[in-house]
C-alpha positions, 0 to 999 in steps of 0.5 A, a space after each residue: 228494873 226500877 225507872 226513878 223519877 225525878 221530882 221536887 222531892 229531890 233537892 239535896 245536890 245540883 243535878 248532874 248531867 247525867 242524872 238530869 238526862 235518866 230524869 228526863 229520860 225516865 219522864 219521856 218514857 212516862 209519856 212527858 213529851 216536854 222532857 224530850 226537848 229538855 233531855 235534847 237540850 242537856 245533851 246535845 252540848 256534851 254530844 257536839 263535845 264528843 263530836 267535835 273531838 273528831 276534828 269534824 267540821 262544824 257541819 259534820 259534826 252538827 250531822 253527826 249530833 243530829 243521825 245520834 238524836 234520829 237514832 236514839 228516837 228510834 232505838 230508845 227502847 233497847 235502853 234498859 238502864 235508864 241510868 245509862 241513857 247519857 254513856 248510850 247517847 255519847 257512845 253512839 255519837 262516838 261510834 258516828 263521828 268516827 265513821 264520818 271522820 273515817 270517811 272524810 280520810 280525818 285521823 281519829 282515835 282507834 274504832 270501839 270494835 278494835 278494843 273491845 276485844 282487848 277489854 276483859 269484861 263490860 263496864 257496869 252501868 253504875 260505874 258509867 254514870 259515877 265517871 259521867 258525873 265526875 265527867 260533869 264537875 270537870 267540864 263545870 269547872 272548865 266552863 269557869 275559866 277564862 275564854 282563852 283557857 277553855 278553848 285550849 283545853 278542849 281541844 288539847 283534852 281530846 288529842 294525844 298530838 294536838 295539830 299546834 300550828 292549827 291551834 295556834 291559828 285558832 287561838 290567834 297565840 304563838 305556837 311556842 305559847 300554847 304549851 305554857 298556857 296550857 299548863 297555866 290553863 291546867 293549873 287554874 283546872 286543878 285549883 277549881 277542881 279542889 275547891 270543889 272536893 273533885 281530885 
């Protein structure tokens, strides 16, 4: 395996999260101890994302976030594709905030074990990371709507069947708001999106 680093040699794009991450991985790995705390910083917003789609509190999922970190300080090692430290990092956060949601009795979306079974073959790292970096331009984009628009979609972005009396107390809006300001929100998504090349 190749482990390439990042330097100021690279400068044709903005860096992705995820490229970010391998850069800060693969510089840890070399024995920067600075690009730990800069990779702890570049994923710890998208891990408390994932986290919080669970419906964990604040404090569960400030626990879950923190158990990902202890254990990726202790397993780093059995990352072999560097590439692939940002989809171990939010799998691995997936995987503790279902057994902290599944403890607390919260509904959560179905265990990773349940439906490897049913997938045919394993997602290749390369694939990963072209759907985390697709995964990144779209919550840039989301970051760049209004306040309002950003809390609604990533609550709504993560449940099938989003709790709207809890949402609407949330959001101080009527429950019968939400849904057209969702579709307003999504619709200003869409316009930010295009005007970034994403489809």
């Amino acid at each position: 395996m190749t482990r390439e680093l990042g330097g100021a040699g690279q400068t044709d794009a903005p860096a992705t999260v995820w490229s970010r991450a391998r850069n800060e991985f693969d510089r840890w790995l070399s024995g920067d101890s600075a690009a730990l705390d800069e990779l702890v910083a570049t994923m710890t917003p998208v891990l408390w994302q994932v986290a919080r789609s669970y419906r964990l509190t604040q404090e569960q999922a400030e626990d879950v976030v923190q158990t990902c970190w202890l254990t990726f300080v202790r397993k780093h090692s059995s990352i072999l594709d560097t590439a692939a430290v940002g989809a171990w990092l939010t799998l691995t956060t997936r995987r503790e905030a279902w057994r902290v949601a599944k403890r607390s009795g919260r509904d959560v979306p179905v265990e990773d074990e349940a439906l490897e079974s049913r997938v045919p073959t394993q997602r290749s790292a390369e694939s990963l990371v072209v759907e985390g970096d697709r995964n990144s331009l779209i919550w840039a984009a989301v970051e760049g709507l209004p306040e309002r628009c950003r809390r609604l979609l990533r609550v709504v972005a993560f449940s099938d069947r989003p709790d709207y009396a809890g949402l609407a107390e949330e959001l101080q809006m009527p429950i019968g708001s939400i849904g057209p300001t969702r579709g307003r929100c999504l619709g200003k998504l869409r316009d930010a999106l295009r005007d970034e090349g994403v489809s």
